[in-house]
C-alpha positions in Angstrom: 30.6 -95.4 24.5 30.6 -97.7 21.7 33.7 -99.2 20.2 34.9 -96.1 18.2 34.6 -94.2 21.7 31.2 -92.4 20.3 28.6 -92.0 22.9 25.9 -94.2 23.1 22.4 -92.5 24.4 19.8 -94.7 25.9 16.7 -94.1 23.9 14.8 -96.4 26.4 15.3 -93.7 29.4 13.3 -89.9 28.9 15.0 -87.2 27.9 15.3 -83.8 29.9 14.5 -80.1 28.0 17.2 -77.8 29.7 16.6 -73.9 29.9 20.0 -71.6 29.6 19.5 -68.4 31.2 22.4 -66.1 29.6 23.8 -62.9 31.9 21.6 -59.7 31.3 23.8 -56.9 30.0 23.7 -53.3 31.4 24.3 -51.4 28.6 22.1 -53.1 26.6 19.3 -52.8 28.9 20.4 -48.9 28.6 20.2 -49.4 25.0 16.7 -50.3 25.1 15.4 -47.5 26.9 17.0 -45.3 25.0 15.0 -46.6 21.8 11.9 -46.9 23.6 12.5 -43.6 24.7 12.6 -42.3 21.4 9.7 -44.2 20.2 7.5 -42.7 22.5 8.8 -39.2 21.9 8.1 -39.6 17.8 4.4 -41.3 18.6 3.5 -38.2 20.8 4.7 -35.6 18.6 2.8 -37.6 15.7 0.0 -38.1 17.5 -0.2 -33.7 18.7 0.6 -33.0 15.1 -2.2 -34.9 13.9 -4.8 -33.5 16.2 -3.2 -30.2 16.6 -3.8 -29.7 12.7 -7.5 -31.0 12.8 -8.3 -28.8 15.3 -6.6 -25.9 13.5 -8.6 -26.8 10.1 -11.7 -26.8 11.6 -11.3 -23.5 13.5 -10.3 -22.1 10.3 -12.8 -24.3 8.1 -15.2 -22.6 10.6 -14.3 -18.7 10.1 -14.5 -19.1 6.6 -17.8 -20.4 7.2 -18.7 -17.6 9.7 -17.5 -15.2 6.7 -19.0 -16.5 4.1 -22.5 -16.7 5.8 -22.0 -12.9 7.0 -22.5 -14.1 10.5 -25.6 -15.1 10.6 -25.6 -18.8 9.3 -26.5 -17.3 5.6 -30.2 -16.6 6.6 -29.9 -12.9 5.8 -26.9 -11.4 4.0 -24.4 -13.9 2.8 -21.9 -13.0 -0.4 -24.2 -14.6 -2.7 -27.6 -12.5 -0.9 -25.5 -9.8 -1.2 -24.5 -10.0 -5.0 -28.6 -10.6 -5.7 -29.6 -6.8 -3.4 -26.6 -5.4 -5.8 -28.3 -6.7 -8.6 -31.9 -5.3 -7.6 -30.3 -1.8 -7.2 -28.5 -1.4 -10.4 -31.5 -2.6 -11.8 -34.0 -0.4 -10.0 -31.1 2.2 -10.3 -31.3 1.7 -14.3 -35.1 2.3 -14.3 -35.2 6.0 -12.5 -32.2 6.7 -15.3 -34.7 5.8 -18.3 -37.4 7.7 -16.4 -34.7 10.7 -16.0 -33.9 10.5 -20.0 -37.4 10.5 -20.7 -38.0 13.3 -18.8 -35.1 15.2 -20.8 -36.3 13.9 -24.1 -39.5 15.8 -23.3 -37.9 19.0 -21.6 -35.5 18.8 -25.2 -39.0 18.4 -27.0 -40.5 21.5 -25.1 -37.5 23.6 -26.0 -37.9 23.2 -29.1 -41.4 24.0 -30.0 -41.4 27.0 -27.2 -42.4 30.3 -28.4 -39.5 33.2 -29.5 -40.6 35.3 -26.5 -39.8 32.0 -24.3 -37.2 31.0 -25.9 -34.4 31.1 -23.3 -36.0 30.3 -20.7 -37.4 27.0 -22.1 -33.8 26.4 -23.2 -32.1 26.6 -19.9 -35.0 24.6 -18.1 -34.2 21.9 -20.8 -30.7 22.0 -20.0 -31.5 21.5 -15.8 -33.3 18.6 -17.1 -30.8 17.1 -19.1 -28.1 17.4 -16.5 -30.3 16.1 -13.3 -30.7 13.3 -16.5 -27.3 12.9 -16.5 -26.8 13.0 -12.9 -29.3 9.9 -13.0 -28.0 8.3 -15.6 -24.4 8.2 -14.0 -25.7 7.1 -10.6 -27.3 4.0 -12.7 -23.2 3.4 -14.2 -22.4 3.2 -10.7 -25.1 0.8 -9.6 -23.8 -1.3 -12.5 -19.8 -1.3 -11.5 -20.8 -2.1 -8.2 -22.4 -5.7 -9.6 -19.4 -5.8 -11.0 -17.5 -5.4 -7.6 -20.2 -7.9 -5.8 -19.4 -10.5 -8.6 -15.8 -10.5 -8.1 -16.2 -10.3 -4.2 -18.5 -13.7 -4.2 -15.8 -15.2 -6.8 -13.0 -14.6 -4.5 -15.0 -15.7 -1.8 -15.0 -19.2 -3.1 -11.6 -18.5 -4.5 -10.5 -18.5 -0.9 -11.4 -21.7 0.2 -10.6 -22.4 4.1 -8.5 -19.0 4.5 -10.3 -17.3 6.4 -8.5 -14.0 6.3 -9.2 -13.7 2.5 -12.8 -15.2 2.7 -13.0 -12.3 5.2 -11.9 -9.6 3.2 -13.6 -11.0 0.3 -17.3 -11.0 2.2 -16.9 -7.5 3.5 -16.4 -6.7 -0.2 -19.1 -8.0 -1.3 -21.6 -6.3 1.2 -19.6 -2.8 0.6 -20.2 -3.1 -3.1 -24.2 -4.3 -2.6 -24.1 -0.8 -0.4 -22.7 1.1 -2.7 -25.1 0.1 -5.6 -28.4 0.6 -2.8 -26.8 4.5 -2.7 -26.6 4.7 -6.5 -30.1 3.6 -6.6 -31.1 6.1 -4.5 -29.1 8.8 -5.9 -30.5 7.6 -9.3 -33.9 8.0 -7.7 -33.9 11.3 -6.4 -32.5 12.5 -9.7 -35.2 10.9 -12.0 -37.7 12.7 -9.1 -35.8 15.9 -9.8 -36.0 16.1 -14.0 -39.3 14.9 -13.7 -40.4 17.9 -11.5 -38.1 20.7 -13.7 -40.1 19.1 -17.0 -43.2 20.0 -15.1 -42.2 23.1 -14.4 -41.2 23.8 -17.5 -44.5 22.5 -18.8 -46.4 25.3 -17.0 -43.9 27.7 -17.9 -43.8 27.4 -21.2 
């Protein structure tokens, strides 16, 4: 020590680095693993969240898929293929109605210019024409409302998006409605078949 009793360090000697080890304390040890503990617990709930709802998107990313390409991968009767056969039947549908209002333009024609004695009889073959006409012509309405359905159906398809219980519904609707219209058609058919028979029958009648 110097003279004011301040101690003096010998800078000529090396100095010593000194570790102090403090006493480890139980309950924080305890503390520790309880936090760790909890860490863990968040990450893996996190982490089966994450992949839990992957998995679940693309299962249901893969239904609406599945619906929307009518099962077969959309090679053969998607929502959209679907709409298009509608389309085709209404139109073909539309055709054997002009051929079944022709065919009662003429029967109406017939009527008209049959002779006194024929009269009635050319009247009521007219009037089988004009209803099997009819008949035709309301199968062809029906062909055209079921477009109509198909249309909506494919909207709603996309409307959907991933659910697949709605793209579901939505597909199945689509392929009802494109049946429905390929009945009509053929109802609209056989009708325009029929008048055009009854006017040739009435023909040789009259």
């Amino acid at each position: 020590m110097d003279a004011d009793k301040n101690p003096v360090y010998d800078t000529t000697k090396p100095l010593y680095a000194a570790t102090y080890y403090t006493k480890r304390s139980k309950d924080a040890d305890d503390f520790a693993k309880q936090i760790f503990t909890t860490l863990a617990t968040i990450f893996v709930s996190v982490i089966s969240f994450y992949f839990g709802s992957s998995a679940t998107s693309s299962g249901v990313g893969a239904g609406a898929k599945a619906a929307k390409d009518g099962g077969d991968a959309g090679k053969k009767s998607d929502p959209q293929s679907a709409l298009g056969e509608a389309k085709a039947a209404a139109h073909d549908a539309q055709t054997a109605a002009d051929r079944a209002a022709a065919a009662a333009k003429n029967a109406e024609d017939f009527a008209s210019k049959a002779p006194a004695d024929k009269a009635n009889a050319a009247r009521s073959s007219a009037d089988k024409v004009k209803s099997t006409a009819n008949a035709a012509i309301q199968a062809a309405d029906d062909a055209k409302r079921s477009v109509e359905d198909a249309q909506k159906a494919v909207t709603d398809v996309t409307a959907a998006g991933t659910d697949a219980t709605k793209t579901s519904a939505a597909a199945a609707a689509a392929f009802k409605a494109r049946d429905t219209a390929r009945a009509s058609a053929d109802q609209a058919k056989k009708n325009a078949d029929d008048a055009e028979r009854l006017l040739k029958e009435m023909g040789s009648n009259v």
